[in-house]
MIDOSE-1310 file (N, C-alpha, C; in nm, 2 decimals, decimal comma, always signed):
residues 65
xxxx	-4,66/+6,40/-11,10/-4,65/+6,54/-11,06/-4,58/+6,55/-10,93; -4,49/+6,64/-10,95/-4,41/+6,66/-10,76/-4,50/+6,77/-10,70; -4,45/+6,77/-10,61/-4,56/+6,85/-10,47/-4,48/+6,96/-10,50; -4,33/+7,00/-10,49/-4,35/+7,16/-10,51/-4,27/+7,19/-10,67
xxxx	-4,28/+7,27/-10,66/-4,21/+7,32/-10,80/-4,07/+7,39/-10,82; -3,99/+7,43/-10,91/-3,88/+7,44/-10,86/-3,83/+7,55/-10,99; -3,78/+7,71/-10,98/-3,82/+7,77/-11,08/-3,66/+7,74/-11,16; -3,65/+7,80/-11,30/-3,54/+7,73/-11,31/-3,46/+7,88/-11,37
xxxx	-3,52/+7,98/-11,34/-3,49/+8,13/-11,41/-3,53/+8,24/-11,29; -3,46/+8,37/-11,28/-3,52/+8,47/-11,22/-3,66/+8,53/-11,25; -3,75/+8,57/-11,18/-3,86/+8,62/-11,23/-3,82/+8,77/-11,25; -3,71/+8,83/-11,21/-3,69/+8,97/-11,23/-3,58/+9,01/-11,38
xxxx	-3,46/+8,91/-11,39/-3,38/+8,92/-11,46/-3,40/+8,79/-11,56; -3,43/+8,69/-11,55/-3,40/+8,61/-11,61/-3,30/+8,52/-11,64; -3,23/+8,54/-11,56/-3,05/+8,45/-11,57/-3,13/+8,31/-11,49; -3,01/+8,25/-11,45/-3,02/+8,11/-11,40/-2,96/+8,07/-11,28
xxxx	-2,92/+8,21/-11,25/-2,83/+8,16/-11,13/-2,83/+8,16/-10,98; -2,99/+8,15/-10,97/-3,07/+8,13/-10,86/-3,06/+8,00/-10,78; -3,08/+8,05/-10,60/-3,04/+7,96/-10,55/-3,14/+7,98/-10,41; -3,16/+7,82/-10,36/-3,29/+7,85/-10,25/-3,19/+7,90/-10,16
xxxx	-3,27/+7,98/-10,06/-3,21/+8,05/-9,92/-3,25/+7,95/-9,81; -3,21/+8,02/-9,67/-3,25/+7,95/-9,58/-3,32/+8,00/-9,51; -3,41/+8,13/-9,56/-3,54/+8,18/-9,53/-3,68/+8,17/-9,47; -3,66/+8,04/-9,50/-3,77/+7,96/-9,55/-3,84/+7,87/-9,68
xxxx	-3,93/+7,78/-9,67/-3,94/+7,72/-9,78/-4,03/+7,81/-9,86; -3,97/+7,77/-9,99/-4,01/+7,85/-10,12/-3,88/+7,97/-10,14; -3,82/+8,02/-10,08/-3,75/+8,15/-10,08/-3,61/+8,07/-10,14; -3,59/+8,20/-10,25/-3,46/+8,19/-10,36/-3,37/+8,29/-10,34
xxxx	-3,27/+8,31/-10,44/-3,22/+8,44/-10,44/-3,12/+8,42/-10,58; -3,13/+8,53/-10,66/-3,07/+8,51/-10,75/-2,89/+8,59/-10,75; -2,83/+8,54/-10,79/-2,68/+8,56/-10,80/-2,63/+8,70/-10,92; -2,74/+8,75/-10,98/-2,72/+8,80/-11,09/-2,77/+8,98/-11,06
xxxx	-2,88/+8,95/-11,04/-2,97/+9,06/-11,00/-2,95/+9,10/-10,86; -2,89/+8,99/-10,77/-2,90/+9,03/-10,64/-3,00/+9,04/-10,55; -3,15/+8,97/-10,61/-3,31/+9,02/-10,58/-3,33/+8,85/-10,49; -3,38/+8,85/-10,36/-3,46/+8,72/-10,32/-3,63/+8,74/-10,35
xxxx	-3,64/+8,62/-10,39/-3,81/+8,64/-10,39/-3,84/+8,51/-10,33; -3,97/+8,52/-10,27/-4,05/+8,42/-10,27/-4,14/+8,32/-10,32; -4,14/+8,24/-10,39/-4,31/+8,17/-10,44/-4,35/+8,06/-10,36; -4,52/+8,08/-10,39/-4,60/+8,00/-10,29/-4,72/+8,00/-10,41
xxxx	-4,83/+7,90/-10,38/-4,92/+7,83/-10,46/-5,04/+7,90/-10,38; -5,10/+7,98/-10,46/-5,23/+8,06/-10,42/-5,40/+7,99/-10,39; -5,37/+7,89/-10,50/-5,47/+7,79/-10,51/-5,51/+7,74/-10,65; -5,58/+7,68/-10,64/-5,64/+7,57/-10,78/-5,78/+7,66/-10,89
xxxx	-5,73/+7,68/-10,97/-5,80/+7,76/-11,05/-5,90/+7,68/-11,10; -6,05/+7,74/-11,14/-6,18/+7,63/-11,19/-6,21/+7,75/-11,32; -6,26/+7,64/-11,38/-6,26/+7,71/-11,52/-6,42/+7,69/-11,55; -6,51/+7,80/-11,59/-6,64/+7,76/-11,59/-6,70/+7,64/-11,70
xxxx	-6,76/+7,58/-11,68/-6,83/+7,45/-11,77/-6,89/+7,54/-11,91; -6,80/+7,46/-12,00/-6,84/+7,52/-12,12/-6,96/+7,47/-12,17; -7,03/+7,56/-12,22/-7,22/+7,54/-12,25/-7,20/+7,44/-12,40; -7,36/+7,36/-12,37/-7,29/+7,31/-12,52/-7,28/+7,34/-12,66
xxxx	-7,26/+7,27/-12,72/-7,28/+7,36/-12,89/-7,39/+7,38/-12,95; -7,47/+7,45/-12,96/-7,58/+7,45/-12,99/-7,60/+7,42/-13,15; -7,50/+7,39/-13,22/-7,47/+7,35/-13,36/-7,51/+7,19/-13,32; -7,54/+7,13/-13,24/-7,49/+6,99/-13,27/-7,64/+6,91/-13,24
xxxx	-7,62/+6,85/-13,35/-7,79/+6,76/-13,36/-7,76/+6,61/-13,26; -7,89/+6,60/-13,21/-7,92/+6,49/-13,13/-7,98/+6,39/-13,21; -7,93/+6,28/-13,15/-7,97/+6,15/-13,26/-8,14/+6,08/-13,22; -8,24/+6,06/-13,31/-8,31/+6,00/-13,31/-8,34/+5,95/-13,19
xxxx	-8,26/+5,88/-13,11/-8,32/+5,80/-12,99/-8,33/+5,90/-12,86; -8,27/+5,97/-12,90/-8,27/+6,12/-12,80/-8,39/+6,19/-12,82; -8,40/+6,21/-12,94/-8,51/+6,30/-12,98/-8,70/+6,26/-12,92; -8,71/+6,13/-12,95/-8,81/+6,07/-12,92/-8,87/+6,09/-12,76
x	-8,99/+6,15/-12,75/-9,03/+6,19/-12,59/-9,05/+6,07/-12,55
């Protein structure tokens, strides 16, 4: 996995002919649309723990107190 990402399309137009600026890091600008944008990483998304299946039988050695 690389550390940043790198888009390969406009987010406004869709063409390709985007190019980083000297803005700053992350900052592009596309050739097409004429639009600069910025991207940056918000943070790490958590997904809640899925419950278990309550369809699913436990075996004998589990079952035993």
């Amino acid at each position: 996995m690389t550390s940043r990402g790198i888009p390969f399309h406009c987010p406004y137009c869709g063409e390709e002919t985007i190019r980083p600026t000297e803005e700053g890091h992350g900052s592009w600008e596309c050739h097409s649309c004429l639009r600069a944008f910025t991207l940056s990483m918000t943070g790490m998304v958590t997904h809640p723990q899925l419950s278990p299946d309550p369809t699913a039988t436990t075996s004998d050695a589990e079952a035993r107190p």
